[in-house]
C-alpha positions, 0 to 999 in steps of 0.5 A: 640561145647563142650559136658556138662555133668550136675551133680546134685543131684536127690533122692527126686526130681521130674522131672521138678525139676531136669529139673528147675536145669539143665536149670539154670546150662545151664544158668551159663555155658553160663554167664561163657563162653559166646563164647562156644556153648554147647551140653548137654548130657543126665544125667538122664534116663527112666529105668523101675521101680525097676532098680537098682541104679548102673544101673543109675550110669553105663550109667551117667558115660558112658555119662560121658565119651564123655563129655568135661565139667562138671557142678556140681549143688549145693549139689552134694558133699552131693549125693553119685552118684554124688560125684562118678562123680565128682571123675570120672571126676578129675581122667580122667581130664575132666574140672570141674564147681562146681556151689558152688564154683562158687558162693562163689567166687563171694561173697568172703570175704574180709581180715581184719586186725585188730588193737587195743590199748590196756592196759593189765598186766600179770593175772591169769584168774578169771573164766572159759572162754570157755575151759579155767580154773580158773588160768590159765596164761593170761592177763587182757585187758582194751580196750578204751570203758572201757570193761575188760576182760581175754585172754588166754597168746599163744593168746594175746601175738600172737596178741599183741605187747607191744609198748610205751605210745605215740603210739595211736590208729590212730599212729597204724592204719596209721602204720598198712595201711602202713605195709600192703601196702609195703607188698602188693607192694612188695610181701613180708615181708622182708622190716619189718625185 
C-alpha cells in the first residue's frame, strides 16, 4: 500500500470543496494505477483561529515526508504552499502526479504539417503588417483561392521552397506524406539529404 499525499490549493475553499477535490484525486489515482491500493494522509488541519500559515505549511511537509506519491490538484502551481510542496517533493524525489499534466496529455494535439502551392515574387510590404513596416523586404504570395498577401522574407523563405511549374498541390501533398513516412520509419532525416 503506498501512502498519497494530496496537494491542492485551499485559500478560498470551503471544506467540502477541498474534500470534493481530494475525493476526485483519489478517483484519478485509482483509474491510473488500478492494482495499488493507497493510503491518504491527512493534508489539511484543524488549527485554532489566527494560526499562522507557516504552521499549516510545517506539518503538510512533515506529512510529506512519509508519503510515497504525490497528487498535485489543478492550480497548485498557481498556490504558494503548494508549489512549496511540489518543490519538496522533486527534491527529495518522491513520485509526483500532476493532475494538469495529466490531463493535457490525454488531449494532446496532434502535429501537422502544412503544405501549400503557392506564387509569390520578391515585394516590398505595402503596409504595416503586425510588427512589420512599410518596405520592408518580403514576398507578395497569391494562393490558389485568389487571396494575396504580404509575408515577411526570414518567414516565407523558411517555409517555402521554389519548385517547378509542374509541381501541383496533390504532387506535393503525396510527396510530403511520403517524406513524412520515411522519417517516421527511419527515425531520421538523412535519406532526405
Amino acid at each position: 500500500m503506498k501512502k498519497l499525499f494530496v496537494s491542492c490549493p485551499m485559500n478560498g475553499k470551503t471544506f467540502e470543496e477541498i474534500v470534493e477535490v481530494r475525493k476526485e484525486a483519489i478517483k484519478l489515482m485509482k483509474e491510473k494505477f488500478p492494482n495499488e491500493e493507497f493510503e491518504v494522509l491527512k493534508t489539511f488541519f484543524d488549527f485554532e483561529e489566527g494560526t499562522h500559515p507557516l504552521k499549516y505549511m510545517a506539518e503538510s511537509i512533515r506529512m510529506l515526508a512519509d508519503a510515497d506519491i504525490a497528487f498535485f490538484a489543478n492550480g497548485w502551481d498557481k498556490a504558494r504552499g503548494c508549489k512549496i510542496e511540489h518543490e519538496c517533493a522533486a527534491a527529495y524525489n518522491i513520485e509526483i502526479v500532476d493532475e494538469y499534466a495529466e490531463s493535457k496529455e490525454e488531449k494532446r494535439m496532434k502535429k501537422y504539417i502544412g503544405c501549400k502551392c503557392v506564387e509569390a515574387e520578391p515585394c516590398k510590404a505595402w503596409k504595416e503588417m503586425g510588427t512589420h513596416k512599410v518596405g520592408e523586404d518580403g514576398y507578395k504570395v497569391a494562393y490558389p483561392d485568389g487571396y494575396v498577401t504580404w509575408s515577411p522574407k526570414d518567414v516565407f523563405e523558411a517555409a517555402y521552397v521554389e519548385t517547378p511549374e509542374s509541381v501541383t498541390q496533390d504532387v506535393l501533398r503525396d510527396c510530403t506524406k511520403q517524406i513524412v513516412l520515411g522519417v517516421v520509419v527511419t527515425g531520421t532525416s538523412e535519406n532526405l539529404k
